[in-house]
N, C-alpha and C positions, 0 to 999 in steps of 0.2 A: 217644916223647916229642915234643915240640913241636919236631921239628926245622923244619916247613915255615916258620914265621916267619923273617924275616928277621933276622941277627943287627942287632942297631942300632951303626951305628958313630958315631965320631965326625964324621964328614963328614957322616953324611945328620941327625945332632943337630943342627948349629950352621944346616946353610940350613934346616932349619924354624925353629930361631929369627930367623936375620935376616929369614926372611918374616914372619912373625910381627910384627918391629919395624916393618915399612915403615908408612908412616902414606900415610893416603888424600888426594891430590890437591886442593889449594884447589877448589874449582868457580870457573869465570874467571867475570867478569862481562859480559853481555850486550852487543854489538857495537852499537852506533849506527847508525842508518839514515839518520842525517842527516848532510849533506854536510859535510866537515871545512873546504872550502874554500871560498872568494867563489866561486869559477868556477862548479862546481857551481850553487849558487843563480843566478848572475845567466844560465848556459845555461836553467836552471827557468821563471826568469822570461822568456826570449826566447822560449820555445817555448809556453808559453803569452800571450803577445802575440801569437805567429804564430797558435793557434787562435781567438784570441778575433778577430782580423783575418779569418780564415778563413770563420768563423762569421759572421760580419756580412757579408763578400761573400756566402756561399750565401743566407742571407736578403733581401739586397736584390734576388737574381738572380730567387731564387723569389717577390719582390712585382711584379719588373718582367714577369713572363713570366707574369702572372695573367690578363692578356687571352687570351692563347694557350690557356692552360687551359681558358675559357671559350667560343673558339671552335671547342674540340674538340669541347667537350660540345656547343656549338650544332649543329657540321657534323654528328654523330652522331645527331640528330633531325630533319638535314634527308632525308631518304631518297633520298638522291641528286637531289631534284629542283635541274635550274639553277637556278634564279629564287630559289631561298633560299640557293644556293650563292655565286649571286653578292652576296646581300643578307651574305652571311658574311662574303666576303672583304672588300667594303669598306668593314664596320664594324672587321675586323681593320687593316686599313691604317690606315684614319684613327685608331684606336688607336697601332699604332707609328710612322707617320712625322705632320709637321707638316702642318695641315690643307692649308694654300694649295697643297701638293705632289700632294693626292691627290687633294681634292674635286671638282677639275674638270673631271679625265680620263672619258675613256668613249671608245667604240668602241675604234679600234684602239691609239692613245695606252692607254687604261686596260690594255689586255693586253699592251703594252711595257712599261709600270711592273710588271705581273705578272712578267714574264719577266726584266725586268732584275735583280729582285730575289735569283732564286734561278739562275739562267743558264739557259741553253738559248732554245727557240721552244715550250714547248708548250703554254703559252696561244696564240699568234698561230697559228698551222699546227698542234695536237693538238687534242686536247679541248676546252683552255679556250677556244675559242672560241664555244660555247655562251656562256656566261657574258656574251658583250658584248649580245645580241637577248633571250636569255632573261628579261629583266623586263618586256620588249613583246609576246614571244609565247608560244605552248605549247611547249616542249621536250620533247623525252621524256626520261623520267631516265637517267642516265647515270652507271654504276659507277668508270668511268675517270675522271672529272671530281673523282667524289669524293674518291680517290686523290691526284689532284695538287693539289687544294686542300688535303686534309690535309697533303701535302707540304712546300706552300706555308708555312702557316701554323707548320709545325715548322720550317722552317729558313730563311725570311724574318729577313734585319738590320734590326731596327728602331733606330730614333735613341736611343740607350740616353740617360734622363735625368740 
């Protein structure tokens, strides 16, 4: 006979009923993303003040350092000859500092202004010293020159407007 089923009793009757009664959970309604408090918003709005601040220094940095740019690409088509190295640097100069300071210098003065700029001697006593004769006579080109001009021209402090 049918012994293998389980006799049904009263205890395993009533918990399939009460499962049975359980009713299914409201579904909750969807959490807000938006700040409950001022704080929140007005941290929102500092922090983008600070980007919008942000952003307007990186752009003013990158209009004021548009000569630099330009006398990279220039110094990159000079093939290392002096005489366009030196016609480089003191179109960059007269670019960042004010005219009456730069246009006057030459020989050794012009290579102190070089030198003061970024420290060291190595205009006056290295390299650049090509650069003071080289628009009067033949130089030979010079790889090391090109180097400290590029130098130069990267980390020279111009009079920021």
């Amino acid at each position: 006979m049918e012994q293998d089923a389980a006799p049904a009793t009263p205890d395993n009757d009533s918990l399939i009923g009460l499962i049975e009664q359980l009713v299914e959970p409201a579904e909750l309604a969807p959490i807000s993303m938006m700040p409950q408090t001022w704080g929140w918003a007005v941290l929102a709005a500092l922090v983008l003040a600070a980007l919008a601040y942000a952003l307007w220094r990186w752009r003013r940095q990158y209009r004021a350092n548009a000569y630099r740019r330009a006398a990279l690409r220039m110094l990159s088509g000079a093939g290392d000859d002096p005489a366009r190295i030196a016609e480089i640097l003191r179109r960059t100069a007269l670019a960042a500092y004010p005219r009456d300071q730069v246009a006057s210098l030459f020989g050794a003065d012009w290579l102190g202004f070089l030198d003061r700029q970024i420290g060291g001697e190595a205009f006056r006593n290295g390299p650049g010293r090509a650069i003071a004769s080289a628009p009067y006579r033949p130089t030979p080109p010079d790889a090391q020159l090109t180097r400290l001009a590029e130098t130069w021209i990267r980390r020279h402090r111009g009079v920021t407007p």
